[in-house]
C-alpha positions in Angstrom: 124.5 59.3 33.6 123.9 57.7 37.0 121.7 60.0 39.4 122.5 61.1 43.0 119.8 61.2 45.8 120.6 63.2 48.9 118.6 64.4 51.6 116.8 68.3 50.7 117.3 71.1 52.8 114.2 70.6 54.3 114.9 67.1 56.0 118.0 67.9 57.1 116.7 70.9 59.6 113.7 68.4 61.1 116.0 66.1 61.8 118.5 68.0 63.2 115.2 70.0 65.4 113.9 66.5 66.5 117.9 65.7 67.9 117.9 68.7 69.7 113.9 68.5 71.3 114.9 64.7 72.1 119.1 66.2 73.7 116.9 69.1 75.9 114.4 66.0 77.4 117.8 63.7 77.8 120.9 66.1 78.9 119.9 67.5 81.8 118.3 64.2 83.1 121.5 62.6 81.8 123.3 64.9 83.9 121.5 64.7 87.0 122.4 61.4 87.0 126.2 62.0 86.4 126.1 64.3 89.4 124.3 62.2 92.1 127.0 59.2 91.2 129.9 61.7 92.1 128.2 62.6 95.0 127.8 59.2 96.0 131.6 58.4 95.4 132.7 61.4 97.4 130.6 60.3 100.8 132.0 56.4 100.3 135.4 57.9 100.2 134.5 60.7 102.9 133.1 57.9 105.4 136.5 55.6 104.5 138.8 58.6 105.7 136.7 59.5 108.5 136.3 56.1 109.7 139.6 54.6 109.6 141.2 57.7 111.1 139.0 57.4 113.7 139.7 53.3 114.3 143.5 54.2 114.1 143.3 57.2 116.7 141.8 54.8 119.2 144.2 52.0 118.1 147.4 54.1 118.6 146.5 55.7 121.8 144.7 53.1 122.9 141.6 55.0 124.2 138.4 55.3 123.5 137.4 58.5 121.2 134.2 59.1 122.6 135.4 59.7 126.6 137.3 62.3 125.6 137.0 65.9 126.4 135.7 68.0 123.0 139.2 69.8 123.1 141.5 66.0 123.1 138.9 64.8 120.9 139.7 67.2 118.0 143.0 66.9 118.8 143.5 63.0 118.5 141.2 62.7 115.6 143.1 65.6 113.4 146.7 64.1 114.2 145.5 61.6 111.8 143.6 63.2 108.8 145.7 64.9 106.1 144.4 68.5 106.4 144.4 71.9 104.4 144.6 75.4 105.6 142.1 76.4 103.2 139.0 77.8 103.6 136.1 75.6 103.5 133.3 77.2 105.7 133.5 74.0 108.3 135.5 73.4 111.2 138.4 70.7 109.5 139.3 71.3 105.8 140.8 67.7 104.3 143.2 67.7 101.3 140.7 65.8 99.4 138.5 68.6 99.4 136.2 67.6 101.7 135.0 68.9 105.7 133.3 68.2 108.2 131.6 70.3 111.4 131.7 69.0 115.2 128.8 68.6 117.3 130.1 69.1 120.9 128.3 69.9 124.2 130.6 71.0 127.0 131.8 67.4 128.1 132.2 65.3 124.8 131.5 65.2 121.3 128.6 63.4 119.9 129.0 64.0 116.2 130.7 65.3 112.9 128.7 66.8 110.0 130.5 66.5 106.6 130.4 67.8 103.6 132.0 65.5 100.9 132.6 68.4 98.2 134.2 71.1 101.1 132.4 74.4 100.1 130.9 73.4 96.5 127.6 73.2 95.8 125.0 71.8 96.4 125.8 72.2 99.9 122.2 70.8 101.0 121.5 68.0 103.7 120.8 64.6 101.4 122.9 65.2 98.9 126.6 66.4 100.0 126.2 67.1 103.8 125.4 63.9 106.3 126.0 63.6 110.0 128.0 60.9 111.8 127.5 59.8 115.2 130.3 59.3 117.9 129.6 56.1 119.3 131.5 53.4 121.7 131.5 51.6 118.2 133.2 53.9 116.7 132.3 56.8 114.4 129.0 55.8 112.8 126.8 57.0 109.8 123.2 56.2 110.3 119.5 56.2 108.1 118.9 53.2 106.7 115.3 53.3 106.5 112.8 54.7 104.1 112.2 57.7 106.7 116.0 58.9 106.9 115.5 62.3 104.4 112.7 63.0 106.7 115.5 64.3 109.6 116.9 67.5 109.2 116.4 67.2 105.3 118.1 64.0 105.0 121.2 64.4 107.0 121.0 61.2 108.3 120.9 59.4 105.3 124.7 58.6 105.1 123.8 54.8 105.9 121.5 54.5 103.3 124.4 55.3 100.8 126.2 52.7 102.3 123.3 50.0 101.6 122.3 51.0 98.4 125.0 53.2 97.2 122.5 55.8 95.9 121.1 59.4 96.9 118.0 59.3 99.3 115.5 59.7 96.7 112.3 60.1 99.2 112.6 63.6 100.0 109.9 66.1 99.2 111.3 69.3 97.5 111.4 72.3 99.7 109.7 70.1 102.8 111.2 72.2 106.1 110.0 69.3 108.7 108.9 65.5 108.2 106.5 63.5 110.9 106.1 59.7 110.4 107.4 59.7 107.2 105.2 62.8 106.0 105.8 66.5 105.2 104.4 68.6 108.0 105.4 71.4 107.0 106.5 72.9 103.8 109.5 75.9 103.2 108.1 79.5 103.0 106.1 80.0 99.6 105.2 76.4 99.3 101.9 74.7 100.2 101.8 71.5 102.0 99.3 68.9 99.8 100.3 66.4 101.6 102.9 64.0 99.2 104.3 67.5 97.7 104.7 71.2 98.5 103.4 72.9 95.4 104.6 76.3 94.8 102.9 79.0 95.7 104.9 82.1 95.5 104.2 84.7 92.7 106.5 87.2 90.9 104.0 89.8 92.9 105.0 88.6 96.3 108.2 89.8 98.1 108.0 87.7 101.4 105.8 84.7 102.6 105.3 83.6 106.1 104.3 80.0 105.1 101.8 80.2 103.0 100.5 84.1 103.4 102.3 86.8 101.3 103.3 89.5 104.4 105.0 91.6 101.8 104.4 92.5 98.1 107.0 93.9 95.6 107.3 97.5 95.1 105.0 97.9 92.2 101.9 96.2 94.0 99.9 96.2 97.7 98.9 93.8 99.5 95.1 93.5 100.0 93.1 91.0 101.6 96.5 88.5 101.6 97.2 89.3 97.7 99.0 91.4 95.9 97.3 93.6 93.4 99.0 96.0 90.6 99.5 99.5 92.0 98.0 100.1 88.5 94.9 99.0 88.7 94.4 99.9 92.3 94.8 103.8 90.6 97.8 104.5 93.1 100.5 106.4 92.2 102.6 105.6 96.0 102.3 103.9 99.1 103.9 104.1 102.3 103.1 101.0 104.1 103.1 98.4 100.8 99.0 98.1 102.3 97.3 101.3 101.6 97.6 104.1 99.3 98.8 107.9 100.3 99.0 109.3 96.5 96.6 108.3 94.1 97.0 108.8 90.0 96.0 111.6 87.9 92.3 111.6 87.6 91.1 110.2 90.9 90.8 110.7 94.5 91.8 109.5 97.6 88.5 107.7 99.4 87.8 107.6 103.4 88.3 103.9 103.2 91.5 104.0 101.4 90.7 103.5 97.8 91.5 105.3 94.7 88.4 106.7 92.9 87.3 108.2 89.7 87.3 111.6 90.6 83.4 113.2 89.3 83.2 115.1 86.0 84.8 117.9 85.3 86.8 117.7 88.6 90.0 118.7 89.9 89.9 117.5 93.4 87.6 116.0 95.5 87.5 114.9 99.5 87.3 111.6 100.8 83.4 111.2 100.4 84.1 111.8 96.6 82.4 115.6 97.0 84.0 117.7 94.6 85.8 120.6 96.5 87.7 122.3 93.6 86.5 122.1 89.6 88.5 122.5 86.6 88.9 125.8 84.6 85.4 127.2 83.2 83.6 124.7 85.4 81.6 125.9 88.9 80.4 123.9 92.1 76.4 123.7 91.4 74.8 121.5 94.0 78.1 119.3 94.7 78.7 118.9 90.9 81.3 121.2 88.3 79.0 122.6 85.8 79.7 124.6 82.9 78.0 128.5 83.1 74.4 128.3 82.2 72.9 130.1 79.5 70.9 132.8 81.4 74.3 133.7 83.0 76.4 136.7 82.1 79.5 135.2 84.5 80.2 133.4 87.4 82.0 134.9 90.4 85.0 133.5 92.5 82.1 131.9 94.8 80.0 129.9 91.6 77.5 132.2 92.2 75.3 133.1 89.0 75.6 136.6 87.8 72.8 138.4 85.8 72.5 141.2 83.4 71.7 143.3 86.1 74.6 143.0 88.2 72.7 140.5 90.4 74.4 137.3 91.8 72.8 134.5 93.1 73.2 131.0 94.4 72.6 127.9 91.8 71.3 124.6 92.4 70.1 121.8 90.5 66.8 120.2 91.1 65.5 117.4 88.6 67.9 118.3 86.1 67.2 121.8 85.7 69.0 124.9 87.6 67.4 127.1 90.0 68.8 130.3 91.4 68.3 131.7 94.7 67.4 135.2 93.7 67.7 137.8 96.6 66.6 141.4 94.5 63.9 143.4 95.2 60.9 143.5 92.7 57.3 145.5 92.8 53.9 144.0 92.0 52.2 144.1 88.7 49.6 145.6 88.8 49.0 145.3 92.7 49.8 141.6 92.2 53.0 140.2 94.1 53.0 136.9 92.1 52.7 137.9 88.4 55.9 140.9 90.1 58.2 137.5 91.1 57.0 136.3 87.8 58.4 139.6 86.2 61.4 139.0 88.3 62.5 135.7 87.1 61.5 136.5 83.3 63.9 139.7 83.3 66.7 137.4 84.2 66.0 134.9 81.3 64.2 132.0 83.6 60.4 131.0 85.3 58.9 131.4 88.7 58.7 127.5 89.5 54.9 126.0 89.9 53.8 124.2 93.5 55.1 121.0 92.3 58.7 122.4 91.2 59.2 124.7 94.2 58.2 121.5 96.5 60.6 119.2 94.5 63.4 122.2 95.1 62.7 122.9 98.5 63.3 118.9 99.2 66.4 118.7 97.4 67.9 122.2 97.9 69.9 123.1 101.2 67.0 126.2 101.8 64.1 124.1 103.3 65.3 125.4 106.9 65.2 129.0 105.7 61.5 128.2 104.6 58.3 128.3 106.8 54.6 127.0 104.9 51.9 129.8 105.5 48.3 128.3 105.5 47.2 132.2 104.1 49.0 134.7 102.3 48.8 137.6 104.9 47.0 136.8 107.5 49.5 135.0 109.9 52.2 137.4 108.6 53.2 139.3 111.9 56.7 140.2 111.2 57.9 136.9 112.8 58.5 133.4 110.9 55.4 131.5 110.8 56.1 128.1 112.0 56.7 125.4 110.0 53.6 123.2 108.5 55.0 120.1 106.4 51.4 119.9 105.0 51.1 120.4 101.6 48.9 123.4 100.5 45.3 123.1 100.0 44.2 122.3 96.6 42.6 125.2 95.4 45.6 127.0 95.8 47.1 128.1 92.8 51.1 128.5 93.0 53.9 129.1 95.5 56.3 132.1 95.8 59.4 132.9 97.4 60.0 136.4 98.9 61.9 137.9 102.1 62.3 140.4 104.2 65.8 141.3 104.3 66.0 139.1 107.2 63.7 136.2 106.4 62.7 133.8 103.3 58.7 132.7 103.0 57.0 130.5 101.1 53.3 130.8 101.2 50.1 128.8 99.9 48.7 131.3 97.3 44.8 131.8 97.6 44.5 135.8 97.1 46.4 138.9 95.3 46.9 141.5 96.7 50.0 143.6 98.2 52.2 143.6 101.2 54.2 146.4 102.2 57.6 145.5 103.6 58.9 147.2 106.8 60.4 150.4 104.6 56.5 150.7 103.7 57.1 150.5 99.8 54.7 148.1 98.4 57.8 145.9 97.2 59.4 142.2 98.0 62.7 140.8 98.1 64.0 137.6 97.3 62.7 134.8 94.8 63.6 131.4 93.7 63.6 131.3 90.0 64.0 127.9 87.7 65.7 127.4 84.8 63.0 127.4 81.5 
């Protein structure tokens, strides 16, 4: 038996994928070229109408076109064209389906612009629109030259049709003016480099004023001349397409505009990015949202600390570790103020700081201006605040303490024990700053 050979399956779809890679390269080249002939065959018959109309106006009436008044010169010239009441988005609509435009001042016309397809695309100077002059020659097209596209986008290229019966290939795409032959300046979105206007615009961008975006699309802002996501910029809306009014969930609205991380544990926060309100279970300690320490039993409406004892007090944090302004009164131990401020702070589950701590709190804390540094214990204690001494404490003393009156807060440079009596007479103080253990 006498074998077959085809192609397989396989061959045939290669073949048929490399036909239709090679038709998308060819076709719309093909038909580029298909289009630019027609266009050229509708001016040569445009110009042939226009021209010999106008040569047999002047020949019948035996005047001269281009002395007339605007209003005869339409006139004359129409009483010889074939025209269409259509409509064709020009002046004169011709049965062949093409128009033209007059240019008139108030004492003559100087010119016609046509269009050889009447109101079908492309509609662009260069390819189916072309000016021609009124002359004492007769009606004219002009552009010969290598510089023709570079006037009004090449509506003076009719002439070079006529020469070389071709489009004016010389014209830069999306050029808006030509000088000596060269772009000068490009459409809006495009950027001028010189032999072409590269394309600038992005799917961001709404409007350009040359080449400067001056308006983004709804989903981005325009910063520093570009357009940036809305997304990652954290804004949720905008008012002016420039700044942001709402940002998203989880961050704040900064003093110079921006969209921050809001801080830990924050609901809200003002423009400096200082928390002002915290999240559930979570309380304003020293401009942060803390959870309720230990040695708390609860925390009032006001994120103040509130003991065993019924005693609330002010929290801050110094170095990592809390420290609550304490104002209860406490007695000495055995006739000694400092080990009864010790006792004070121990019964609510934290220390009496050393020198070093209570230094370190008094210069991060908000209560240096409610404290005054006493070179003695007692002896410059009149009742009054002593003034301030930014000195530190001699060496041989020992420890600070906090206490008040119920009107004032001390700290004193410890050298002695002993007892004070407060102004009810009771040998008793009020007012300690205790840290956290």
């Amino acid at each position: 038996m006498k074998k077959h050979y085809a192609f397989t399956l396989a061959e045939v779809l290669i073949t048929i994928g490399i036909i239709g890679v090679i038709a998308s390269l060819v076709i719309p080249q093909l038909k580029q070229t298909i289009d630019n002939r027609e266009l050229v065959s509708k001016y040569l018959k445009t110009h042939n109408v226009l021209t010999n109309a106008y040569k047999e106006t002047e020949a019948v009436n035996t005047i001269q076109l281009y002395k007339q008044t605007p209003e005869r010169f339409k006139e004359l010239l129409e009483s010889h064209l074939k025209l269409t009441a259509g409509d064709c988005n020009q002046d004169v609509c011709l049965m062949d389906g093409s128009s033209y435009s007059y240019e008139c001042n108030e004492t003559a016309c100087t010119g016609i612009i046509i269009d050889t397809n009447g109101d079908k695309k492309p509609n662009s100077a260069g390819k189916d629109q072309y000016r021609m002059l009124v002359t004492d020659h007769g009606l004219i097209a002009q552009g010969e030259s290598e510089y023709c596209g570079t006037i009004d986008g090449g509506l003076d290229c009719g002439k070079y049709i006529l020469t070389y019966h071709k489009l004016f290939d010389g014209l830069i795409n999306n050029c808006a003016a030509y000088e000596n032959g060269q772009c000068s300046q490009c459409q809006n979105g495009y950027q001028n480099n010189g032999t072409s206007c590269k394309d600038i615009r992005e799917s961001t961008c709404d409007t350009y004023s040359g080449t400067t975006c001056t308006k983004c699309t709804s989903e981005n802002l325009l910063v520093g001349g570009e357009c940036i996501s809305m997304t990652s910029l954290k804004c949720e809306a905008s008012d002016d397409g420039k700044t942001c009014k709402t940002c998203k969930s989880g961050n704040y609205l900064s003093s110079g505009g921006t969209c921050e991380t809001l801080p830990n544990n924050c609901d809200e926060a003002n423009g400096n990015g200082v928390c002002t309100s915290c999240k559930s279970n979570y309380y304003d300690i020293s401009g942060t949202c803390e959870s309720k320490p230990s040695f708390c039993t609860n925390m009032n409406g006001d994120s103040k600390c509130v003991f065993s004892d019924g005693v609330a007090a002010n929290l801050y944090k110094v170095n990592g570790k809390y420290v609550a302004d304490v104002y209860t009164e406490y007695e000495p131990v055995n006739g000694n103020f400092v080990d009864g401020a010790k006792k004070a702070c121990e019964d609510k589950g934290m220390s009496l700081p050393d020198a070093k701590t209570l230094y370190d709190i008094l210069a991060e804390t908000k209560l240096t201006s409610r404290f005054y540094w006493s070179s003695t214990l007692y002896g410059d204690y009149d009742g009054n605040p002593v003034p301030r001494d930014d000195n530190n404490c001699p060496s041989d003393s020992q420890t600070y303490v906090g206490f008040t009156n119920p009107n004032n807060l001390y700290i004193h440079c410890r050298y002695q024990t002993g007892t004070m009596s407060s102004e009810s007479g009771k040998d008793s103080y009020y007012g300690v700053l205790c840290v956290q253990n």
